[in-house]
N, C-alpha and C positions, 0 to 999 in steps of 0.2 A: 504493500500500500504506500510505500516512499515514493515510489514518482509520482502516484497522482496527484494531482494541481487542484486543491478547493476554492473555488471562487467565490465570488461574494454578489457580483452582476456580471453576468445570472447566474443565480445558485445552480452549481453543478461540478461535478468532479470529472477533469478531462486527464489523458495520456496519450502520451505519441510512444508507439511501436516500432520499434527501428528489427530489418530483418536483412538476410545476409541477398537474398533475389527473389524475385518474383515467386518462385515456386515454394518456398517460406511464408512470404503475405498469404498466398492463397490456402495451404492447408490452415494458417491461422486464421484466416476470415472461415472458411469454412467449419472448423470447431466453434468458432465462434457464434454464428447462423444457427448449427444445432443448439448448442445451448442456449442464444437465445428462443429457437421457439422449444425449448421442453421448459424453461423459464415462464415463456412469455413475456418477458423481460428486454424490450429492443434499445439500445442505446442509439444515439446518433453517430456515423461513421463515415468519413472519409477516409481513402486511400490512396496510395501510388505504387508502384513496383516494387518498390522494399518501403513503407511505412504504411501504418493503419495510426487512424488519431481515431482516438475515442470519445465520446462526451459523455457521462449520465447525468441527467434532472433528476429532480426528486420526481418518485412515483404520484404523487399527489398533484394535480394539476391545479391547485391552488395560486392565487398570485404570491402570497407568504409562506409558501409552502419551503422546508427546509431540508436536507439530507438529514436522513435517517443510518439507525444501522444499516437496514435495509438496503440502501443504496451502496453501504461500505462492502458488505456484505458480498455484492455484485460485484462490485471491482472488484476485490481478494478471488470471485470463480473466474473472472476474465484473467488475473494475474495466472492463477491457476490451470489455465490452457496452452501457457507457455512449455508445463515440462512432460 
């Protein structure tokens, strides 16, 4: 959970995934995709050939809404698709 960035506008927890070439990005965006739909859990994600950036919001679609464990919780499965 160290690299992720907590922001404050807009509440959300972002990381950038640096990987050795393309075919690295994609089994990780691919792990990635399953977990999130057996989650149901979609982050927001951009990519490129060797990096994926990540963002979560809070699950609450509130305007005040805040990170939760819940949301930590997600990053630590996304870190966790690394090994």
């Amino acid at each position: 959970m160290d690299q992720w960035q907590e922001r404050k506008r807009p509440v959300c927890l972002e990381r950038r995934f640096e990987f050795d070439g393309y075919s690295s990005t994609r089994d990780f965006l691919d792990k990635l995709g399953e977990h999130s739909e057996s989650t149901q859990r979609f982050p927001d994600i951009s990519f490129g050939s060797t990096y994926v950036n990540i963002t979560i919001r809070p699950e609450d679609d509130n305007p005040d809404a805040q990170l939760n464990e819940a949301d930590r919780a997600f990053a630590a499965q996304i870190d966790a698709l690394l090994g």
